[in-house]
N, C-alpha and C positions, 0 to 999 in steps of 0.2 A: 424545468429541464431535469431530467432524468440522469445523474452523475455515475461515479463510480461503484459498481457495485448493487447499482440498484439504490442508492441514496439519492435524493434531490438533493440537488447542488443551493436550492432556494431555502430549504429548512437546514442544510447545514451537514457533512457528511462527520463520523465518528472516527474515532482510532478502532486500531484494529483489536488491540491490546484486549486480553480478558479481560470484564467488571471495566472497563473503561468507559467515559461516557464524554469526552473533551472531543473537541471538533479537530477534524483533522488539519494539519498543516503540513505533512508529506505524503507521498507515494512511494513504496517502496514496489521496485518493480524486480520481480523474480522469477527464479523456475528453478526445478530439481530437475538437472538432468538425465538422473538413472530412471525416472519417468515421462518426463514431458519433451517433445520435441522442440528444436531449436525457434518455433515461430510461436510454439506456448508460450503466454506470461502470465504470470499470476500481480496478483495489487495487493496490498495491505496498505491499509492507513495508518497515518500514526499521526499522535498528537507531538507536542515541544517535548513532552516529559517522555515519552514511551520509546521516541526515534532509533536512540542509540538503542535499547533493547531487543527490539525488533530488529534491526540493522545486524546483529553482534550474533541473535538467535540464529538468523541464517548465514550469516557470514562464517560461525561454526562447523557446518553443516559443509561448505563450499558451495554453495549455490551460487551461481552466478546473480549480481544484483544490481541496480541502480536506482538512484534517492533521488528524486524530484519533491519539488514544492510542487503543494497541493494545487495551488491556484496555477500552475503552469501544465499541471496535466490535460492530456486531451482527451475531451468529453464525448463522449459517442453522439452522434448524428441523432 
C-alpha cells in the first residue's frame, strides 16, 4: 500500500526532518494561508525526536496545524 507522500506504509515511511532517516511516528498536518486555500493541506512526517521541531517551525510561522500519530492517519485509497 502506497502511504503518505508516496512512502509504502510496508517498508516504513520517514521523518520529514532534513538528514533524517527514523520512521515516522506523526503527521503534522498544515497549510500556509497567505497561499493555499482552506481545503489545501500539506503532511510532514516526523519522527519521536523531530515532532516538537517541526511542530514549533510552523507554529512560528502561524500556520494553521494539527498532529496526528502516524498510524492513525488516513491512507489514500
Amino acid at each position: 500500500m502506497i502511504g503518505v507522500l508516496g512512502h509504502s506504509v510496508a517498508s516504513g515511511a520517514r521523518c520529514s526532518r532534513a538528514g533524517c532517516i527514523a520512521p515516522a511516528a506523526w503527521a503534522i498536518l498544515w497549510r500556509n494561508p497567505k497561499i493555499h486555500s482552506k481545503d489545501r493541506q500539506k503532511t510532514w512526517l516526523a519522527c519521536v525526536e523531530h515532532r516538537e521541531y517541526l511542530e514549533e517551525f510552523l507554529s512560528a510561522r502561524s500556520f494553521p496545524l494539527r498532529v496526528v500519530r502516524f498510524d492513525e492517519l488516513e491512507q489514500p485509497s
